[in-house]
C-alpha positions as CSV (number, residue, x, y, z in Angstrom):
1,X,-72.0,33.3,-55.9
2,X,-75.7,32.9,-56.5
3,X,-76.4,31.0,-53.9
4,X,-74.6,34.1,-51.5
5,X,-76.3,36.6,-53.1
6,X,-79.9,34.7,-52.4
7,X,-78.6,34.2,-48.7
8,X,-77.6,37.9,-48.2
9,X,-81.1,38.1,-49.8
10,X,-83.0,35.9,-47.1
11,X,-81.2,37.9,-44.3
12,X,-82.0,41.3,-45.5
13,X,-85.5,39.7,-45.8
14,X,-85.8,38.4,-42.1
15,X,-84.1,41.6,-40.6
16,X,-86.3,44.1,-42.6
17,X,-89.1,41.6,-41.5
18,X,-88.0,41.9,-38.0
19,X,-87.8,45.4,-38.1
20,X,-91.3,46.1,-39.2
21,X,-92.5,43.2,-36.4
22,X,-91.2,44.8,-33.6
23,X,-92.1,48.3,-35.1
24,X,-95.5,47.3,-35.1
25,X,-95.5,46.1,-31.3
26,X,-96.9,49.1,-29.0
27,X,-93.7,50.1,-26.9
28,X,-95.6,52.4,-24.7
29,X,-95.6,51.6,-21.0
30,X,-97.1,52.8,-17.5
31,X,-95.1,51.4,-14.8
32,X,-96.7,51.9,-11.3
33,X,-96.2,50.9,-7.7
34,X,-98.1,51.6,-4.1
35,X,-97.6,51.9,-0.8
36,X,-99.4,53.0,2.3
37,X,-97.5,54.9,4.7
38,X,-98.2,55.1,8.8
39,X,-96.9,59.1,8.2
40,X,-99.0,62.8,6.8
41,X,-98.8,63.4,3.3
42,X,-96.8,66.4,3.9
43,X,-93.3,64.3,5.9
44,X,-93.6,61.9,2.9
45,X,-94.3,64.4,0.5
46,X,-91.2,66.3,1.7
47,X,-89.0,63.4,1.7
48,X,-89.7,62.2,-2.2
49,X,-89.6,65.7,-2.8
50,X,-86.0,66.0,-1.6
51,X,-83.5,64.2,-4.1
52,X,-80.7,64.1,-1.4
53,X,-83.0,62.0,0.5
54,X,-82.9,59.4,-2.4
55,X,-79.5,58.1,-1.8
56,X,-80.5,56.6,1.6
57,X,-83.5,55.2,0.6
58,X,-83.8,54.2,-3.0
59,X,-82.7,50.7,-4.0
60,X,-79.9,51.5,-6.7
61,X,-76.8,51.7,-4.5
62,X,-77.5,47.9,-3.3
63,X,-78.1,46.9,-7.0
64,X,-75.0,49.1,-8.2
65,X,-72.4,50.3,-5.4
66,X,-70.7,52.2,-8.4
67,X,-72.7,54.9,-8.2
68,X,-71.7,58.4,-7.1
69,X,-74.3,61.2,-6.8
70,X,-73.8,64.8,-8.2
71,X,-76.4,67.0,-6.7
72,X,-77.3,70.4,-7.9
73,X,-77.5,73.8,-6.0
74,X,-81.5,73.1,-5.8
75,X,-82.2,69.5,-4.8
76,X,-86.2,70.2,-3.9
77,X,-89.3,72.2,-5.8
78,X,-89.6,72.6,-9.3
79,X,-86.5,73.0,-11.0
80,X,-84.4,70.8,-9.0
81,X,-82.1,68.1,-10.3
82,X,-79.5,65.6,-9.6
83,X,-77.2,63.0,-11.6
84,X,-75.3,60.0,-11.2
85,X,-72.8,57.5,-12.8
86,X,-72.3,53.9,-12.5
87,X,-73.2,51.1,-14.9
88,X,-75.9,53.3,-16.3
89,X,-75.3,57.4,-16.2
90,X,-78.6,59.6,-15.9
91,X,-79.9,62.8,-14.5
92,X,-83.8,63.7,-13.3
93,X,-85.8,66.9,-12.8
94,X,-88.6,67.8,-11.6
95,X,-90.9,69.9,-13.6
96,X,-93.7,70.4,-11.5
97,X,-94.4,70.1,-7.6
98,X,-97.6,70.4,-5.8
99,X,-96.8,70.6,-2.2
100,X,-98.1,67.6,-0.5
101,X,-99.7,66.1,-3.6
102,X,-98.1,65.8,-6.5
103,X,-94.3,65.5,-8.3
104,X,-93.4,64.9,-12.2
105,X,-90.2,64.2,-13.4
106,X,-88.0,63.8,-16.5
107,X,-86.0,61.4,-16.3
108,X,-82.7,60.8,-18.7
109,X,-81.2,57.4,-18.8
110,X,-77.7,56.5,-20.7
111,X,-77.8,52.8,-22.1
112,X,-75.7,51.3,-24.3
113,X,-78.6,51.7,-27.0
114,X,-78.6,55.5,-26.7
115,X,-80.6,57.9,-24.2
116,X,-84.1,57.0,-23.2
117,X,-86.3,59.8,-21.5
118,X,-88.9,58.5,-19.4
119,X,-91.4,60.8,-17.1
120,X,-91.6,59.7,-13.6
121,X,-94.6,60.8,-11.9
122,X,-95.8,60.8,-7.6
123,X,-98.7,61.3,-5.8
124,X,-100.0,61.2,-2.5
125,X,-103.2,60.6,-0.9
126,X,-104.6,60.9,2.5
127,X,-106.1,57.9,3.8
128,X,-109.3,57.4,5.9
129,X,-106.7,56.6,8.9
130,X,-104.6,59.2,8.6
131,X,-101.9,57.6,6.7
132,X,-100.4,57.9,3.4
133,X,-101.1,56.4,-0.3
134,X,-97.9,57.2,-2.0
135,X,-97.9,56.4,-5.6
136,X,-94.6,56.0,-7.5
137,X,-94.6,55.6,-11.5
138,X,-92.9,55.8,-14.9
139,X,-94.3,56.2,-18.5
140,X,-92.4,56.1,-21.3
141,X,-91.6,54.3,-25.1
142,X,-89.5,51.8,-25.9
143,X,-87.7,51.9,-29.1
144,X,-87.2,49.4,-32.1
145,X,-84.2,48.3,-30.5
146,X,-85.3,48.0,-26.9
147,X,-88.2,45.9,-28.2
148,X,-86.1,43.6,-30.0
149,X,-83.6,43.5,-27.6
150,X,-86.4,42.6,-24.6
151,X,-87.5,40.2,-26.9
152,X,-84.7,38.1,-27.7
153,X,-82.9,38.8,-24.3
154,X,-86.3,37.2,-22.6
155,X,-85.9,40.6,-20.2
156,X,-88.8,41.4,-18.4
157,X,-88.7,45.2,-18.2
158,X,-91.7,46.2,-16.7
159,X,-91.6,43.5,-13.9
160,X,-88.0,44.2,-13.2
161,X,-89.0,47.9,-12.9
162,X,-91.7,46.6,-10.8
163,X,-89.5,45.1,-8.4
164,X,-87.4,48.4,-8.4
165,X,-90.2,50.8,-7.6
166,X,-91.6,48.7,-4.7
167,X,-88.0,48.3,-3.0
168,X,-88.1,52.3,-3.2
169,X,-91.4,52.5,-1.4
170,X,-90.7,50.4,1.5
171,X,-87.0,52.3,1.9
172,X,-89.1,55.5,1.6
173,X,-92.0,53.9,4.0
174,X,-89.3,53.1,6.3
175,X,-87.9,56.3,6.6
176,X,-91.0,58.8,6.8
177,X,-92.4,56.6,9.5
178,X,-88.7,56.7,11.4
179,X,-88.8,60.7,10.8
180,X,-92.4,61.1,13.0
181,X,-90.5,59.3,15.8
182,X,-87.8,61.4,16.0
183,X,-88.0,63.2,19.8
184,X,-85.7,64.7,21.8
185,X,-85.6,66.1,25.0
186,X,-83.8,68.8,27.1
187,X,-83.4,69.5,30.4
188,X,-83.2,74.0,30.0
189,X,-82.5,74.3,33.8
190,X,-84.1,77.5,35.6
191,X,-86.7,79.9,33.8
192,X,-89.4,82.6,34.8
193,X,-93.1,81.6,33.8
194,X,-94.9,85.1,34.1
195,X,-98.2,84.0,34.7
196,X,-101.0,85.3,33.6
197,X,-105.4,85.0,33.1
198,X,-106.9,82.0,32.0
199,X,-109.6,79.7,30.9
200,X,-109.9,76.1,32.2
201,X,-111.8,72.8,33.0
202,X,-110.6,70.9,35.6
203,X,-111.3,66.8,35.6
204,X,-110.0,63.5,36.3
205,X,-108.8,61.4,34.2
206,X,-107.2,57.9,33.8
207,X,-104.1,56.9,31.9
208,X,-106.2,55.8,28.7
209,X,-108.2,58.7,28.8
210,X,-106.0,61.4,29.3
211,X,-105.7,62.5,25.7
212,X,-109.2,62.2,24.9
213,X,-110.5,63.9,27.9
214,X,-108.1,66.8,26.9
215,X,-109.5,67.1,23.3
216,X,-113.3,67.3,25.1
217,X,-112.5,70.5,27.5
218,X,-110.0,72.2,24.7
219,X,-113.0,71.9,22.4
220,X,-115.5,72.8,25.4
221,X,-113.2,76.1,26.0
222,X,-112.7,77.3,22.3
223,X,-116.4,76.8,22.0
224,X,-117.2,79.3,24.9
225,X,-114.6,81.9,24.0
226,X,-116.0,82.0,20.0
227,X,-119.9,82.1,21.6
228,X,-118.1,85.0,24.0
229,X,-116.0,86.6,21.2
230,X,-113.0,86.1,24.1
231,X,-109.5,86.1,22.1
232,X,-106.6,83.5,23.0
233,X,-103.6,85.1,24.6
234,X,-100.6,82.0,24.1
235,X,-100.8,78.9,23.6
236,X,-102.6,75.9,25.5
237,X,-101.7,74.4,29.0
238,X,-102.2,71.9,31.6
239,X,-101.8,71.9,35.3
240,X,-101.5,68.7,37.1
241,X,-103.1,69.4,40.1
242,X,-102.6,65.6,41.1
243,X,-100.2,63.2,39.3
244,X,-101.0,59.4,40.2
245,X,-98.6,56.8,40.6
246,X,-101.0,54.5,38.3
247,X,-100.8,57.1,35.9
248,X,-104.4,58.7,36.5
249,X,-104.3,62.6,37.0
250,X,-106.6,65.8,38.0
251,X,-105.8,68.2,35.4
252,X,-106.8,71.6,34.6
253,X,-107.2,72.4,30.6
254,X,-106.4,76.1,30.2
255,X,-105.9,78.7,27.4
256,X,-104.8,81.8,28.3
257,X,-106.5,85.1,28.1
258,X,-105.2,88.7,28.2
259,X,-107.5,89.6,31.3
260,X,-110.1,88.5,34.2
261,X,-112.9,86.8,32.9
262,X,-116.7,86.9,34.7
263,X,-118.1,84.0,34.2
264,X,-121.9,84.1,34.5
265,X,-124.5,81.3,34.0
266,X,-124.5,78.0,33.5
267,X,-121.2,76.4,32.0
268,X,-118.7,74.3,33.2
269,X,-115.7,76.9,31.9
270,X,-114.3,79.1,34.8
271,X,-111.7,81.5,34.8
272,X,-108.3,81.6,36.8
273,X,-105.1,83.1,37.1
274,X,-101.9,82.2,37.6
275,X,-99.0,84.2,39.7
276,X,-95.8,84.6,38.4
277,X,-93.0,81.5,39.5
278,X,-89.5,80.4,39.1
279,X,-89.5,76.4,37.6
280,X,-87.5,74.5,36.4
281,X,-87.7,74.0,32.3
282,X,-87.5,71.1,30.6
283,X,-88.8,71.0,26.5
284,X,-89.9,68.2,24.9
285,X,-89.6,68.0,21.1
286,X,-91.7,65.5,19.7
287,X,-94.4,63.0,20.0
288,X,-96.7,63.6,23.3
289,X,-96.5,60.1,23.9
290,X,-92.8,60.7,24.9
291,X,-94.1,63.3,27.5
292,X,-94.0,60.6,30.6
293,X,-90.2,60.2,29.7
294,X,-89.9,64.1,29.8
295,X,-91.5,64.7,32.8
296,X,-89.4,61.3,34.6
297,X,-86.3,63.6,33.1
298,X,-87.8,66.7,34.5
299,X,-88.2,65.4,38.5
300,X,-84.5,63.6,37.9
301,X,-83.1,66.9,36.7
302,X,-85.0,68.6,40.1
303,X,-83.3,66.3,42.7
304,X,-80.0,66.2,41.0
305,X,-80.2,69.7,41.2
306,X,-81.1,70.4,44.6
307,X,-84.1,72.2,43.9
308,X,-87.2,72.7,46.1
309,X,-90.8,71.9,44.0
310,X,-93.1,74.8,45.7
311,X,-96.5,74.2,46.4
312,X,-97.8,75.9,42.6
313,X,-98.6,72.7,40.6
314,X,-96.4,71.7,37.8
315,X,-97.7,72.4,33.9
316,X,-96.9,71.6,30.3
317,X,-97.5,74.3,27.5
318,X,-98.4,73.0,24.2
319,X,-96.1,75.7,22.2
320,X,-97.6,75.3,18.7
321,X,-100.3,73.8,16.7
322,X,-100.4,69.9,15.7
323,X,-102.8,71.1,13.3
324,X,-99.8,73.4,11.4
325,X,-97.3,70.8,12.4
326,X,-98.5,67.6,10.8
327,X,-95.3,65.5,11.6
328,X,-95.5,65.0,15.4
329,X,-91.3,65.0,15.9
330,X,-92.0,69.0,15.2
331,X,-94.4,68.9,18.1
332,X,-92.9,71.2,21.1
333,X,-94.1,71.1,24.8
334,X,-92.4,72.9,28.1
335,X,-92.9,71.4,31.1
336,X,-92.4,73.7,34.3
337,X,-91.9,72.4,37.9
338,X,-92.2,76.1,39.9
339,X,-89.2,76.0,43.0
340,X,-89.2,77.2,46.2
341,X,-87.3,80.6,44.8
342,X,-83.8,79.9,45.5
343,X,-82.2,82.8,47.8
């Protein structure tokens, strides 16, 4: 009986021991992971900030196909939540939301040691190239029992967490830079263009220049309308005067005005005006670089139609602002082939 009781004795002594070893171990924890992202802030932004997005790109259903999802009425913003069950039940809210920059989280996790409430944190950078840092983390502290249980178990918490965080960043990497791709086009069949005053530079311009050579007379033009205190009337255009089978063009770069303008002096702006026409409307939403496809869709549509091009030059309107549209599958253009009016 003595020799019980002085066992009993040595356990109590190497549990209490235990206790007070791992209660001395710091249990706190930053957990963070990196990415950069070929996408603006704002479409990744929108897509962590978006828990129904989560389900297609986070790693859990791979690494638990039990789960199911339970989304609330407000899935994005402050104040938006979700929940799930599968091997381990939890729930997560966001707290606070900075658009574009910043998301925090709470985070409730059921294991079979009780609940555990870590806070999950995001933010996003803008890189020098126009991409995206997206940082995804998770502080928190680790009871007695998770400490001992690590210990023993030989778990590695933080690098399995690790592992975790970084699958979740390339399936949210994946996706944002699929969602700027996104175009589509349409053929709208026969419109009215009403015409109207305008501002333009006309050049030449190769394939690889194109884009740049645009940027230079649209900056040329706004210059001369600010130094002239001229307002815009709609949105920008071009008119391809000449369209190249090696893919070089004369173009005119035009902004439209509400009425005649004198040009006097030296500059290279001029003003012009185009008449009213019937075309044939085609819109293109999405990158520009998908414009060549959209204009090869636009002469298709013409000759399956039967349609006459008349001898007014075709044109793309730029219909809003890259600058207020950072994700370039929101970008709209309408391209116009004017007809022979149809009797």
């Amino acid at each position: 009986m003595k020799f019980l009781k002085f066992l009993l004795f040595l356990v109590l002594i190497v549990l209490i021991g235990g206790a007070i070893y791992f209660a001395t171990q710091d249990g706190t924890y930053q957990i963070e992971e990196s990415t950069v992202i070929e996408a603006p802030k704002s479409v990744v932004y929108d897509i962590a900030n978006d828990y129904k997005t989560w389900e297609s790109w986070g790693p859990w259903k791979a690494e638990d196909p039990t789960m199911v999802w339970t989304y609330a009425d407000k899935t994005s913003g402050e104040g938006a939540s979700y929940s799930w069950q599968g091997e381990y039940d939890g729930s997560m809210t966001t707290t606070k939301a900075v658009p574009h920059t910043t998301l925090e989280q709470d985070l409730t996790i059921v294991t079979p040691g009780g609940e555990r409430f870590p806070k999950v944190y995001w933010n996003f950078e803008d890189t020098e190239d126009g991409a995206t840092k997206a940082t995804w983390g998770m502080t928190g502290e680790h009871t007695i029992m998770d400490k001992a249980y690590f210990a023993l178990s030989g778990m590695d918490f933080e690098a399995e967490q690790r592992e975790m965080y970084a699958k979740g960043l390339d399936g949210l990497k994946k996706m944002a830079e699929e969602a700027i791709t996104a175009y589509e086009i349409n053929v709208d069949g026969l419109a009215e263009h009403g015409g109207g005053f305008y501002l333009y530079r006309t050049t030449s311009a190769n394939a690889a220049s194109i884009s740049q050579i645009m940027g230079e007379n649209y900056g040329g033009i706004m210059a001369f309308m600010n130094a002239n205190n001229i307002k815009q009337s709609g949105m920008p255009f071009t008119i391809y005067n000449q369209m190249l089978e090696n893919g070089a063009v004369i173009m005119t770069n035009a902004i439209p005005v509400k009425e005649k303008i004198v040009v006097a002096g030296e500059t290279n702006v001029l003003s012009g005006f185009m008449p009213r026409t019937a075309a044939l409307k085609v819109t293109l939403r999405g990158d520009y670089k998908n414009l060549s496809e959209a204009w090869a869709r636009a002469y298709a549509a013409l000759a399956e139609k039967g349609y006459e091009q008349s001898d007014q030059p075709p044109f793309e309107i730029y219909t809003n602002d890259p600058g207020e549209f950072p994700s370039p599958a929101d970008w709209v253009t309408e391209i116009y082939i004017p007809i022979v009016d149809i009797q």
